[in-house]
Structure formats: structure tokens, C-alpha cells
C-alpha positions in Angstrom: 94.5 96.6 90.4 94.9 100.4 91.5 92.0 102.1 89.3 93.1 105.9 88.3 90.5 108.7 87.3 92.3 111.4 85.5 91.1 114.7 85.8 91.6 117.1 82.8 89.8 120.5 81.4 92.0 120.7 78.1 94.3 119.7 75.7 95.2 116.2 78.2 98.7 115.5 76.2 99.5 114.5 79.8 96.1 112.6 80.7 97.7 110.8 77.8 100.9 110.4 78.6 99.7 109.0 81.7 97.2 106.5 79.9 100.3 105.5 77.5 102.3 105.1 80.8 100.0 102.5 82.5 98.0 100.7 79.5 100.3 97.6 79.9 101.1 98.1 83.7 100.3 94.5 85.3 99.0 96.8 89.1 97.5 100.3 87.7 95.3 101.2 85.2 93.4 104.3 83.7 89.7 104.0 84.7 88.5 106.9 83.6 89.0 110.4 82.5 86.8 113.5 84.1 86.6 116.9 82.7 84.5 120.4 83.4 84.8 121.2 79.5 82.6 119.1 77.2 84.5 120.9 74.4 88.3 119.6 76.0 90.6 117.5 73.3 91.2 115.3 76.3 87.9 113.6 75.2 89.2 113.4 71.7 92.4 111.6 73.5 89.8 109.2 75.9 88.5 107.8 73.1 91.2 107.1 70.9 92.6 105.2 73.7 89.6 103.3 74.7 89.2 105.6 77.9 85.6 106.5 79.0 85.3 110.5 79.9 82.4 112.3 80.8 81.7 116.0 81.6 80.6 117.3 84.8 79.8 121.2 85.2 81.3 123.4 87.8 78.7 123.2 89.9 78.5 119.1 89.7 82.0 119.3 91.0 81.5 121.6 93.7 78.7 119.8 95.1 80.0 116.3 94.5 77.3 113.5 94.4 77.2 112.8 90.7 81.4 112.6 90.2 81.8 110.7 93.3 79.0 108.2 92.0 80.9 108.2 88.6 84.4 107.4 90.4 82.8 104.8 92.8 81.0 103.3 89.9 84.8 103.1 87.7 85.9 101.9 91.5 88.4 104.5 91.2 91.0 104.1 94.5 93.2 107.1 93.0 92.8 110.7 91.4 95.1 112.4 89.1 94.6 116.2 88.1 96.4 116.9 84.6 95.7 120.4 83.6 92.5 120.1 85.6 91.7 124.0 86.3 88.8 124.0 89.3 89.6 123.6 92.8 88.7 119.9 94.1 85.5 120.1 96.2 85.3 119.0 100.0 83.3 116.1 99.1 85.8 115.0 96.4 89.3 115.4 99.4 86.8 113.6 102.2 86.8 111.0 99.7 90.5 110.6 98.6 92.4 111.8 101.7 96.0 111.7 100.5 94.7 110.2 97.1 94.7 113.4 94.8 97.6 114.7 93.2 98.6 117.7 90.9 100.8 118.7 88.7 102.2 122.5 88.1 104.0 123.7 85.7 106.3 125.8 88.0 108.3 125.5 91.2 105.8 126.3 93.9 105.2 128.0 95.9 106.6 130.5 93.1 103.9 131.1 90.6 101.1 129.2 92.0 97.3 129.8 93.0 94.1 130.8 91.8 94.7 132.0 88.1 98.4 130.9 87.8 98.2 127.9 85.7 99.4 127.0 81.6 100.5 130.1 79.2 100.2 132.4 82.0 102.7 130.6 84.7 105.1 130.6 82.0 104.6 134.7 80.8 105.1 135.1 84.5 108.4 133.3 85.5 109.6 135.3 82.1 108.5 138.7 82.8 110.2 137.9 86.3 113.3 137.1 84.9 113.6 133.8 86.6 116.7 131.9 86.6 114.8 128.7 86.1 110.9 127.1 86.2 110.2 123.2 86.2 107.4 121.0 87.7 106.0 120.4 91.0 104.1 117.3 91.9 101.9 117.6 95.1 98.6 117.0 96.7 95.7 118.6 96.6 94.2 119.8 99.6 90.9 122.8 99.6 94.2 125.8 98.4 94.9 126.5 95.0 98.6 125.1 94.8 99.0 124.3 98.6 99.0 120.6 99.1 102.8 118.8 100.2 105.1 118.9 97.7 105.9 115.3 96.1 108.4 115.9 93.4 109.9 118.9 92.1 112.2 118.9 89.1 114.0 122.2 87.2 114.9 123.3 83.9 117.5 126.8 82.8 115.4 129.8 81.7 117.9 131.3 79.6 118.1 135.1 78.8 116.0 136.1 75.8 113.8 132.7 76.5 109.9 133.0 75.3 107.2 131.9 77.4 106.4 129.5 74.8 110.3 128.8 74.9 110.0 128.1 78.7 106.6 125.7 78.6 108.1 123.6 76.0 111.2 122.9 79.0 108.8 122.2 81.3 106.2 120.1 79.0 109.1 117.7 78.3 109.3 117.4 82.6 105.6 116.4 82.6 106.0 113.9 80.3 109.2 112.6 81.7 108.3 112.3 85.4 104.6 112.8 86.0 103.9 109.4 85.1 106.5 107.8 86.9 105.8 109.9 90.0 102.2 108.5 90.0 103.6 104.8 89.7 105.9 105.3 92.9 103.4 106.9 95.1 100.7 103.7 93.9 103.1 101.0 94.9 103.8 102.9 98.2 99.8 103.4 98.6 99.7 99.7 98.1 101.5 98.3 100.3 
């Protein structure tokens, strides 16, 4: 059994889609959820779903001891960052090497890095007057929005379009293809 650890600092409608994804998957489950904001819905979300979460503060992450004992205690082999806003630590990518992925809600490397994330990506490809937006799937690595690039996939930005127009497109990507992404990079991992 692949053991997941979601990572998650809001909302988490896709920490849940993910959890909804896998709950009956016979190889992959949902150990855990991880957040730097006791106040985030996502723990709302866990519960309801039977999903332990805990809280770590910034500087927990950055130094790394107490959430790496947390995801080796939850034997976590896999991390997922859904609307996850701090940058992994070293001691989290020593870890995982090649075992941390992210979503964005844009086509990188348009619109990514430090600051460039929900509401505002979206006001920005807008304001730009972008053709289109979408999703990119990649791994994380120590840069803001850097890692490889997985899995991209697009939607029209139409004249006139609001940025809440926009992040509703690319919310329905999320849901569509992050989860299904995740399963096809597991069964390669475990081969």
C-alpha cells in the first residue's frame, strides 16, 4: 500500500478530491493531511473523511524534525501539495527525492513563484490578457514553481472573462486530472 500525506494550508476541496479519489483504491491510500494553518477548512474536510491532520508552524516546516517524524510515523512513501503555500524544507526534498508533487493553478512557467498562487494567479493571467490558463502538475524541488513539469492541461480565457470566471475553468482541471495524475505517477513509483 502506497501511503499519501497531503499537504494543504486552506480550503483543501482538492486534498478532498484526492481523498474521495483513493478511499476505495485497492494500492494507495490517504494517510494523512498536513497543514501550516490550524484555522484551514481542510481540517474540517480530514475529519469528515476520517483523515487525521495536524498543524505544524512555519518554522516546524522549515526545520523539519517534527513533520518528518509525523510522516514516518503515518509511513508516508508519498507527498502531495494541494494549495499548500510554504516552500518545502531541505529536510522534507532529502527525504522524498522525486516524491513531492504540486499543483498550480496556471501554465508555468507563466504565472508562477513566490506570491503567485490562488485569486492572484488568476487576476494576473486576466489583467494580462491571456489567451488561456490551466493547471500544471510538477515536482517540487527548493524553487517556488520550479520542479519538472508532469502534466499540464489548458482551458480558453475568453474576452471579458473574470478572474473568478477564469479559477472556476481551471478548478474543474484540478478536480478532473490531479487525482488521476497522482495514481499514474504511484503505479510507475511502484514498480
Amino acid at each position: 500500500m502506497i501511503r499519501i500525506a497531503i499537504f494543504a494550508s486552506g480550503s483543501g476541496s482538492n486534498a478532498e478530491n484526492i481523498a474521495k479519489y483513493f478511499r476505495d483504491h485497492a494500492d494507495i491510500q490517504v494517510a494523512l493531511i498536513l497543514s501550516n494553518n490550524p484555522g484551514a477548512y481542510v481540517h474540517d474536510r480530514a475529519k469528515k473523511l476520517g483523515i487525521p491532520s495536524y498543524t505544524f508552524s512555519k518554522a516546524a516546516f522549515d526545520e523539519g524534525s517534527a513533520v518528518l517524524n509525523t510522516l514516518r510515523e503515518y509511513k508516508t512513501d508519498f507527498i502531495v501539495l494541494a494549495g499548500f503555500l510554504l516552500k518545502v524544507s531541505q529536510p522534507l526534498l532529502d527525504a522524498f527525492p522525486g516524491r513531492i508533487v504540486n499543483i498550480h493553478p496556471a501554465l508555468l512557467p507563466k504565472y508562477g513563484g513566490k506570491g503567485l498562487y490562488g485569486d492572484r494567479v488568476h487576476r494576473a493571467v486576466v489583467e494580462a490578457g491571456e489567451r488561456e490558463s490551466g493547471i500544471t502538475i510538477h515536482y517540487v524541488n527548493e524553487n517556488y514553481d520550479e520542479g519538472d513539469i508532469i502534466f499540464q492541461a489548458r482551458c480558453e480565457v475568453i474576452p471579458g472573462e473574470t478572474p473568478e470566471d477564469v479559477a472556476r475553468k481551471v478548478h474543474e482541471l484540478e478536480y478532473a486530472h490531479f487525482p488521476v495524475v497522482i495514481d499514474a505517477l504511484l503505479k510507475k513509483l511502484n514498480r
